[in-house]
N, C-alpha and C positions, 0 to 999 in steps of 0.2 A: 267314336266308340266302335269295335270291332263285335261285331256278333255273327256267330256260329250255331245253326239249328242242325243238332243230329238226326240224321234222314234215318238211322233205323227206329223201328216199334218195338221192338224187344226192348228196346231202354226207355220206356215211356212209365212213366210210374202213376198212381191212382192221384186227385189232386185233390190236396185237403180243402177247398171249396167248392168244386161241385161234384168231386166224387166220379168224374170219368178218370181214365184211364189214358189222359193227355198232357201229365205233366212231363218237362222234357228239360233235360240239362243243357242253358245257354252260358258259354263261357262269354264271360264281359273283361275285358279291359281296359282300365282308366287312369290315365295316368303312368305311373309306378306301380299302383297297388293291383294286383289281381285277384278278381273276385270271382265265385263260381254264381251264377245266376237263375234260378229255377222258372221255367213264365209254362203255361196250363194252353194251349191252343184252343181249347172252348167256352174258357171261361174271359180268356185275356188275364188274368192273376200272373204276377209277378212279384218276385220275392228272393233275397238271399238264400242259400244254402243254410248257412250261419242262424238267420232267424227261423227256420224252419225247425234246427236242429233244435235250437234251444225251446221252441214251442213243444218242440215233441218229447226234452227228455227233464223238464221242470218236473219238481218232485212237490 
């Protein structure tokens, strides 16, 4: 698997479980399918884009 950690902080976003300000976009590739990868550097939390989106936008 190929994994890429963006080195800037401007693109660090809040992480919905512990609530710093260390969640960070890891591009994953597996296989064929490519997936965008979200993982938190303080918590260790890991998670799809995809499930995060659909947590956040359930009605």
């Amino acid at each position: 698997m190929n994994q890429k950690f963006s080195s800037r902080e401007s693109l660090l976003a809040d992480c919905p479980n512990c609530r710093q300000p260390s969640l960070m976009l890891l591009k994953s590739a597996s296989g064929r399918k490519k997936e965008d990868l979200l993982a938190c550097k303080s918590c260790k939390l890991a998670m799809f884009a995809e499930e995060l989106k659909k947590q956040l936008f359930t009605v």
